[in-house]
Backbone as JSON Lines, residues from 0, in Angstrom:
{"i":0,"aa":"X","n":[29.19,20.9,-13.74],"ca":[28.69,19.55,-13.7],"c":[28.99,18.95,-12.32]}
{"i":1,"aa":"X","n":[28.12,18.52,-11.89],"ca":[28.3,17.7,-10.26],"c":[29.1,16.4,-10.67]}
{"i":2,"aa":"X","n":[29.48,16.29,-9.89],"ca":[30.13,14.61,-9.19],"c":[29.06,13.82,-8.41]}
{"i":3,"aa":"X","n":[28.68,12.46,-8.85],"ca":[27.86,11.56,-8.37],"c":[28.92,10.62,-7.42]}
{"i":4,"aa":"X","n":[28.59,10.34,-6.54],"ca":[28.94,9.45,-5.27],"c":[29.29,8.32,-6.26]}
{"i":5,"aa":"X","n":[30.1,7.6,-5.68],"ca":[30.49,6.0,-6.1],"c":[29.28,5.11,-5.95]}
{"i":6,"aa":"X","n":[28.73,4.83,-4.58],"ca":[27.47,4.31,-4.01],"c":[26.25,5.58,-3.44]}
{"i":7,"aa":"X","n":[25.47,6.43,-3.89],"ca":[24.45,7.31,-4.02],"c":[23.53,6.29,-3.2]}
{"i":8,"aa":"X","n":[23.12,6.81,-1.53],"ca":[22.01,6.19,-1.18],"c":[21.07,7.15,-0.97]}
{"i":9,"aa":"X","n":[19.96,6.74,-1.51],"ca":[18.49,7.48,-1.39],"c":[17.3,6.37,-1.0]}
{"i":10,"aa":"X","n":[17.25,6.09,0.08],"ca":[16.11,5.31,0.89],"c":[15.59,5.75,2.3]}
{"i":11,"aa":"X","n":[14.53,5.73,2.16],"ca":[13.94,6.09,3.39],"c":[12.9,5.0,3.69]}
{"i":12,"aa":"X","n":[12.76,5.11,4.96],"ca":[12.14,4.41,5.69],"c":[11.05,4.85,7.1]}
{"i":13,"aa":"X","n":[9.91,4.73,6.9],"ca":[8.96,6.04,7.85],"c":[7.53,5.37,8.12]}
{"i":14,"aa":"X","n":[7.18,5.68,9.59],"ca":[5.91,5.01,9.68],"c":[5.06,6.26,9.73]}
{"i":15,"aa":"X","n":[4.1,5.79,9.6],"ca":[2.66,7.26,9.85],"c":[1.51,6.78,9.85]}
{"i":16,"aa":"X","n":[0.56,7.95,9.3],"ca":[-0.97,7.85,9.07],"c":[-1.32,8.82,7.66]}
{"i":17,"aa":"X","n":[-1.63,8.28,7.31],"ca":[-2.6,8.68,5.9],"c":[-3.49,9.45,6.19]}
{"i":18,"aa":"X","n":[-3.57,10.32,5.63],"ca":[-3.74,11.95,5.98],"c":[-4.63,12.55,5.03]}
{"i":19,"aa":"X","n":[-4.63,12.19,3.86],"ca":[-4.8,12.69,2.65],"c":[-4.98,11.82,1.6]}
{"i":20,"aa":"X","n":[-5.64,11.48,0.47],"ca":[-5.41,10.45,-0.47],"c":[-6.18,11.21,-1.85]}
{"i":21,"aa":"X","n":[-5.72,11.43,-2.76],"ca":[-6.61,11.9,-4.18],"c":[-7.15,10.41,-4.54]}
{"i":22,"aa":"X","n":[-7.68,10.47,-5.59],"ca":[-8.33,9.56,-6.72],"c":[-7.43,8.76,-6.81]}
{"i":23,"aa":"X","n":[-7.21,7.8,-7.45],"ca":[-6.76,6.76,-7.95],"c":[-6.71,7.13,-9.7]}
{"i":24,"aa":"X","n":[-5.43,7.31,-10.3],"ca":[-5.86,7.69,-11.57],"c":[-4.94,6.75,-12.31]}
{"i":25,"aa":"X","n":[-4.47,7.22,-13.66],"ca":[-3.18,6.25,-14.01],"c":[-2.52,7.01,-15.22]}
{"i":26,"aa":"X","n":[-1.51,6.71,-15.2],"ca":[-0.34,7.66,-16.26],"c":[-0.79,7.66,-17.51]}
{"i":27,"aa":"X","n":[-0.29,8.04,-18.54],"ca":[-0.39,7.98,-19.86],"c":[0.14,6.62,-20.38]}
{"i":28,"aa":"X","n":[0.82,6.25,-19.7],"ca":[1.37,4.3,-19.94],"c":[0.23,3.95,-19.01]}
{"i":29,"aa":"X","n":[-0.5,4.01,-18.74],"ca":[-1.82,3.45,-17.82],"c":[-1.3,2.7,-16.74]}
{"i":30,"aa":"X","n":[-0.06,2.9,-16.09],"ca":[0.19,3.1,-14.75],"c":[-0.47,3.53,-13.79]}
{"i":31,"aa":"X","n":[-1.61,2.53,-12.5],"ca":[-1.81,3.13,-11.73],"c":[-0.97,3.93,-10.61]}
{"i":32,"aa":"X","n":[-1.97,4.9,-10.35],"ca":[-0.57,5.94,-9.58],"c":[-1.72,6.62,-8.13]}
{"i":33,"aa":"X","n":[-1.05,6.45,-6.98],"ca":[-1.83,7.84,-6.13],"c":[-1.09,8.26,-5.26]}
{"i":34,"aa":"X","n":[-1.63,9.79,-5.33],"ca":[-0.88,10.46,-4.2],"c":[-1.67,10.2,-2.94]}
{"i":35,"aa":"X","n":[-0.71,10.79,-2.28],"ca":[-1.35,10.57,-1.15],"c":[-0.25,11.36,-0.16]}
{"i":36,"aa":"X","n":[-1.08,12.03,1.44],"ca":[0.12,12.86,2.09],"c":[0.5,11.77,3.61]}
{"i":37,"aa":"X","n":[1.32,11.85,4.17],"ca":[1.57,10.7,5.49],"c":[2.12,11.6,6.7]}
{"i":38,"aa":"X","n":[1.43,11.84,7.78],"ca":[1.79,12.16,8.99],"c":[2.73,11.05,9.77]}
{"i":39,"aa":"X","n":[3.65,12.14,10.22],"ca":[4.53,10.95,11.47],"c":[4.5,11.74,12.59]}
{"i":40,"aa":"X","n":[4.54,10.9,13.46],"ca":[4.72,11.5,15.03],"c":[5.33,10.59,15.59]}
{"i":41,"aa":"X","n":[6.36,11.49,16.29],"ca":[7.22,10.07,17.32],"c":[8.08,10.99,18.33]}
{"i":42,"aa":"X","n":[9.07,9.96,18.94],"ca":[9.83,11.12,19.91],"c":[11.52,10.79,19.91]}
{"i":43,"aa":"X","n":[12.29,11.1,19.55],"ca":[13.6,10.49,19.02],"c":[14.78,11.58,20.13]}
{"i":44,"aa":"X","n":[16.05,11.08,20.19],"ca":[16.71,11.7,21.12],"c":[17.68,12.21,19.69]}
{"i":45,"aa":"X","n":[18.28,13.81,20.38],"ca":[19.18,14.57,19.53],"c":[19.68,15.64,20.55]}
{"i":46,"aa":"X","n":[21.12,15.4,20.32],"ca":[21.69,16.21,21.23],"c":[21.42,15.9,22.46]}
{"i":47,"aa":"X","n":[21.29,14.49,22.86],"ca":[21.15,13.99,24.48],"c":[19.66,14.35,25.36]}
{"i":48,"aa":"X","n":[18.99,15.12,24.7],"ca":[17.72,15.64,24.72],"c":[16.49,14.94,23.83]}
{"i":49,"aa":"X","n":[15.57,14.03,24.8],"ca":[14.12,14.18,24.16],"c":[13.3,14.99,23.67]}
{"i":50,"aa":"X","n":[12.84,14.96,22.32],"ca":[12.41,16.0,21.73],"c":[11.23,15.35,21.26]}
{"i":51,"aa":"X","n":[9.86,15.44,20.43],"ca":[9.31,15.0,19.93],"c":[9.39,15.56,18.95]}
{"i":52,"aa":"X","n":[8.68,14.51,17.46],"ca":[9.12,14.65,16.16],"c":[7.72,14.79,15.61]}
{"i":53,"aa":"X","n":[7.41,15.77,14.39],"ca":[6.43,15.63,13.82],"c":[7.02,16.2,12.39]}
{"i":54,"aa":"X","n":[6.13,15.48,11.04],"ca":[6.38,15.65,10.0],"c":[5.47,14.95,9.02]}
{"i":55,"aa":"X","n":[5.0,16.5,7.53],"ca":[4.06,15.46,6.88],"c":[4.41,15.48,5.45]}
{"i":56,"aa":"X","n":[4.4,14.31,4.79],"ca":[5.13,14.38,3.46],"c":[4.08,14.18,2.19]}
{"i":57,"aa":"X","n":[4.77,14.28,1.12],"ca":[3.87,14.16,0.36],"c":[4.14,12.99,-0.55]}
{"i":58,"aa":"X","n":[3.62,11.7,-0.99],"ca":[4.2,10.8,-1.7],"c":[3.19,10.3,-2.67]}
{"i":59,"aa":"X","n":[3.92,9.48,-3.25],"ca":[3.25,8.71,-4.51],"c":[3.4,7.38,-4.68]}
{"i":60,"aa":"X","n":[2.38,6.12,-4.98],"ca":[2.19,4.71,-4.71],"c":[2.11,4.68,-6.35]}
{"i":61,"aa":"X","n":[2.87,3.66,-6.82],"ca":[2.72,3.03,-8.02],"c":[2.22,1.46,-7.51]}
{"i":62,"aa":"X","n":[1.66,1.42,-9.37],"ca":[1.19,-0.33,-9.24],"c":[0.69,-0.88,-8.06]}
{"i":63,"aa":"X","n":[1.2,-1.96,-7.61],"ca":[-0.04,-2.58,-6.63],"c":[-0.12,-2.08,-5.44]}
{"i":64,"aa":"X","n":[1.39,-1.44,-5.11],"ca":[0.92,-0.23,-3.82],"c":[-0.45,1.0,-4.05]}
{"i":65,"aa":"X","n":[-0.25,1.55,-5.04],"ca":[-1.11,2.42,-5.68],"c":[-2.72,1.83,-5.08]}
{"i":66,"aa":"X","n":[-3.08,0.64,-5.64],"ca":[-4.1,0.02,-5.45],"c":[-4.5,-0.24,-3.91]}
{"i":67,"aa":"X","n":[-3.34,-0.73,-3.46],"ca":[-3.87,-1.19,-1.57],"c":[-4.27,0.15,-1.45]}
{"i":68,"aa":"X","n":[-3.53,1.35,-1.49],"ca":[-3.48,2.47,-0.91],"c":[-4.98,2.96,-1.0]}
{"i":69,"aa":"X","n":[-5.8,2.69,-2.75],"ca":[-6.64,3.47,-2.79],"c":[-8.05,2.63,-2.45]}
{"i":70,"aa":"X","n":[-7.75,1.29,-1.52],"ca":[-9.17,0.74,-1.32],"c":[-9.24,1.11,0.35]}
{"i":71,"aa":"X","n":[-9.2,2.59,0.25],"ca":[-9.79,2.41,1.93],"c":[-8.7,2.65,2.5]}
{"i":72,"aa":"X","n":[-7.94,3.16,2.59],"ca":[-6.34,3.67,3.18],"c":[-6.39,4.77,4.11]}
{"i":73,"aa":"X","n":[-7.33,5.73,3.95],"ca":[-7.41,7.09,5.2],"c":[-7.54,6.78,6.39]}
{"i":74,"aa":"X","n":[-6.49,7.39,6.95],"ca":[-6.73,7.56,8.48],"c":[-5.85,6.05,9.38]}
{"i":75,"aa":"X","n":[-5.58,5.22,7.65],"ca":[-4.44,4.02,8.46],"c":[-3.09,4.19,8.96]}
{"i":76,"aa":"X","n":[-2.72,3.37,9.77],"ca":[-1.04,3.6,9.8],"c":[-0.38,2.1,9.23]}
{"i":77,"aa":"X","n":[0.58,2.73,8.78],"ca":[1.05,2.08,7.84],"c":[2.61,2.49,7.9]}
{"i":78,"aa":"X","n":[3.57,1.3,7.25],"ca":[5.11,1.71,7.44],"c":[5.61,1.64,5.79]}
{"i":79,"aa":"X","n":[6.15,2.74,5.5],"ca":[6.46,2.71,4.3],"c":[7.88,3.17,3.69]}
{"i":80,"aa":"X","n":[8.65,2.18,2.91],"ca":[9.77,2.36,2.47],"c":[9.53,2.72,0.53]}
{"i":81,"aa":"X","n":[10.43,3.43,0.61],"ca":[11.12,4.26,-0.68],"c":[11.92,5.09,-1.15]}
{"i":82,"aa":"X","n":[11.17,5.95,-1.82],"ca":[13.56,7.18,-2.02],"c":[12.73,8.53,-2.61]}
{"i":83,"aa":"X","n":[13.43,9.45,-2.37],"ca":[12.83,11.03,-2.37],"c":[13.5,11.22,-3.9]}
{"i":84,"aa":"X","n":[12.3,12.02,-4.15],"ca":[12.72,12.59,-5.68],"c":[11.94,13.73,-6.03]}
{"i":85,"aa":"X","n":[12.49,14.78,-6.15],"ca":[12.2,15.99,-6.65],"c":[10.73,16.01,-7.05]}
{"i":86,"aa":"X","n":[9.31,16.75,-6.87],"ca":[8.31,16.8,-7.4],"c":[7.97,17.12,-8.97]}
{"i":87,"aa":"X","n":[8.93,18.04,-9.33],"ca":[8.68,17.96,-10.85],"c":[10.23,18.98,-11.33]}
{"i":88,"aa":"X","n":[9.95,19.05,-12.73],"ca":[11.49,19.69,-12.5],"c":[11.56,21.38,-12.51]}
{"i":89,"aa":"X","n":[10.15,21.55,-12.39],"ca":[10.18,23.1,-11.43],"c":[10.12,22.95,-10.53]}
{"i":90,"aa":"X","n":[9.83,22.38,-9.44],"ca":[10.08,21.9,-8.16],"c":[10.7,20.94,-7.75]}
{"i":91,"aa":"X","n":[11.75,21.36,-6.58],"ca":[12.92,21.0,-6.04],"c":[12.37,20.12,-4.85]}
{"i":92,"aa":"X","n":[11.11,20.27,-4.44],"ca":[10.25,19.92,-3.09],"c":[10.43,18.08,-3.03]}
{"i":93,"aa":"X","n":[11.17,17.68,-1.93],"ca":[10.72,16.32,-2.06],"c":[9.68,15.23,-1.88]}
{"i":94,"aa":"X","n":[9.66,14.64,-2.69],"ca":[8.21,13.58,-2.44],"c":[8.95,12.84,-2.12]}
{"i":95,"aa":"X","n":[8.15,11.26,-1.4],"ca":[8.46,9.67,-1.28],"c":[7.84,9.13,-2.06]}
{"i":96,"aa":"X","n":[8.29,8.22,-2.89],"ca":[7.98,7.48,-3.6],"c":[8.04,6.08,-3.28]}
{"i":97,"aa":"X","n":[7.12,5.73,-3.0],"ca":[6.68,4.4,-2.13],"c":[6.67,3.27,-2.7]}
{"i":98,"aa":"X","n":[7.76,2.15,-2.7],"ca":[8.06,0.86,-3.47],"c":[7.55,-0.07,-2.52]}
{"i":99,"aa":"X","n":[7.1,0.35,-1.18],"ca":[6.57,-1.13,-0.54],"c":[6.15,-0.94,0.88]}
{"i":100,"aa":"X","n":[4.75,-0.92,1.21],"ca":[4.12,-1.04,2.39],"c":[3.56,-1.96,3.1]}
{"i":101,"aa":"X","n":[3.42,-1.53,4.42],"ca":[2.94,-2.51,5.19],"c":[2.22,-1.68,6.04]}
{"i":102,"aa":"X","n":[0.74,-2.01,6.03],"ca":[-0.27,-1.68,7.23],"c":[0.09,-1.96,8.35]}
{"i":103,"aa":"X","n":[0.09,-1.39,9.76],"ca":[0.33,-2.15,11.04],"c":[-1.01,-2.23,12.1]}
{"i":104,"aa":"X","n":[-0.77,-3.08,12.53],"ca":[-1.52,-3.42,13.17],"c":[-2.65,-2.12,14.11]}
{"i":105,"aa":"X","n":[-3.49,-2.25,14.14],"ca":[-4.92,-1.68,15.37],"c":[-5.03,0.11,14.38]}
{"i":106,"aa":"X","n":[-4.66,-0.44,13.18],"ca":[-4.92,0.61,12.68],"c":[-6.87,0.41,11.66]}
């Protein structure tokens, strides 16, 4: 049996572009839900060295995120906060699960 942390933080925080978007569908509680995949590109220092960063994830928008996401969302950039959670419980793979976005600008 594992040991859970006193305070367990799982938040992330990531800007990108929308890459990918399925349907718009909704759970069996008729939860709207969509996936959708998010490219990042940027250039961050590690080890005293400029490096550039690239990475593409795979996440999921509930409720009224769900909705912004699915009127027209491809190809936007957008900054999005949420917390990684296992894709299913045969897969260990992490998704983002997206509690709150914001489009940015000249996208």
């Amino acid at each position: 049996m594992s040991q859970r942390p006193e305070r367990a933080v799982n938040r992330l925080e990531i800007s990108g572009v929308i890459i990918e978007a399925k349907a718009l569908r909704h759970t069996p509680a008729g939860v709207p839900v969509l996936e959708f995949r998010l490219r990042h590109d940027s250039e961050r220092v590690e080890a005293s060295t400029r490096r550039t960063v690239s990475a593409e994830l795979e996440a999921l928008a509930f409720e009224a995120q769900a909705r912004l996401l699915a009127a027209g969302a491809l190809g936007r950039r957008l900054r999005a906060e949420g917390f990684l959670c296992a894709k299913s419980r045969r897969s260990r793979k992490p998704v983002l699960h997206v509690t709150n976005i914001e489009f940015l600008e000249g996208s």
